[in-house]
N, C-alpha and C positions, 0 to 999 in steps of 0.2 A: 457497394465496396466497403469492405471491413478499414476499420479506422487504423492505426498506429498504435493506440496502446490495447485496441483488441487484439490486433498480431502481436504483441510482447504478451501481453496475456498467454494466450495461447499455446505460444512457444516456452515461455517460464512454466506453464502447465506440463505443457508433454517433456518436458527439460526434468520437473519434479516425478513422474511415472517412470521417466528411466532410474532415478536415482531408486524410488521405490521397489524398483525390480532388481536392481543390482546390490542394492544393501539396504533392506528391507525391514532388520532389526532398528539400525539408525536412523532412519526417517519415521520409522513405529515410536522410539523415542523424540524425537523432535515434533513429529506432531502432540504428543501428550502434552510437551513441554509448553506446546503453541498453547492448545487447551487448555491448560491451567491457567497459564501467563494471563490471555484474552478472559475469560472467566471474570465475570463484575463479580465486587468485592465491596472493599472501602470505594472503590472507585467503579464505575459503570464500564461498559464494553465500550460504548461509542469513544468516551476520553480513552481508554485504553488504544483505541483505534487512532485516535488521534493522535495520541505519542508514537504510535509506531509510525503512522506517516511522517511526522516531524524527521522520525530519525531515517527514513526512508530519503527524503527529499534531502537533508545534509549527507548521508553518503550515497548519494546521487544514483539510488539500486531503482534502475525504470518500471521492473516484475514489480518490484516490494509496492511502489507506487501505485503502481495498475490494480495490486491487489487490495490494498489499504482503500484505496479511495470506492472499489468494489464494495466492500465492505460496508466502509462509510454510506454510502448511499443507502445501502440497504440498511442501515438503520437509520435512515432518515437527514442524516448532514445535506445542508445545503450547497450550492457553489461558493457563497458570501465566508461560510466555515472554513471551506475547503482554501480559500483563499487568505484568513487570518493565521490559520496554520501555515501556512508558504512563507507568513509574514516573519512566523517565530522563526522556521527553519532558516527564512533568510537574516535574519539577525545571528543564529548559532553557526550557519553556515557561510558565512561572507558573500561575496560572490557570486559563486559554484551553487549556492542555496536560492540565488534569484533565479536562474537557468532554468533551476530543477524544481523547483517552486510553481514557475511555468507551467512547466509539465504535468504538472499534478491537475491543475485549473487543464490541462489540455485532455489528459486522463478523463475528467468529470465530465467534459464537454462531447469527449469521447464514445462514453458510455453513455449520457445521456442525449445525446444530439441536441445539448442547448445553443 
């Protein structure tokens, strides 16, 4: 049985193909934009990854999460990571950033069957 942030996955997936198809030129720009942005620098892909999940997990986006933490893994982040990050989110995000915070450790565990 597929998990819960593998169906958000999936469906934020097929959700990005329609946009693809129907405005093709905007999403050809927003992807470049991703690929730039993610592109290590002064700073690495994985902290890059990491900031976007921080900001993922305070505005509570479940896709942005599901995809961030994808990500993260595959460059190697741990759950221990994944869960210090939840720590900042939940300090910039009150609240609403422990929920979603949550999630993201559910995301990991998701994807990894830990």
């Amino acid at each position: 049985m597929a998990s819960n942030f593998n169906n958000i996955n999936l469906v934020a997936q097929e959700n990005t193909k329609r946009l693809q198809k129907t405005i093709p030129d905007t999403m050809k720009s927003f992807k470049a934009l991703q690929d730039s942005a993610y592109k290590a620098g002064a700073l690495d892909e994985k902290t890059k990854e990491f900031a976007a999940l921080s900001f993922a997990i305070a505005d509570k986006c479940e896709g942005c999460i599901g995809n961030h933490v994808n990500k993260l893994i595959k460059l190697g982040a741990t759950r221990e990571e994944i869960a210090e990050i939840a720590g900042v989110a939940i300090v910039m995000g009150g609240g609403p950033g422990s929920v979603y915070g949550g999630k993201a450790l559910q995301a990991y565990d998701d994807s990894t069957d830990a």
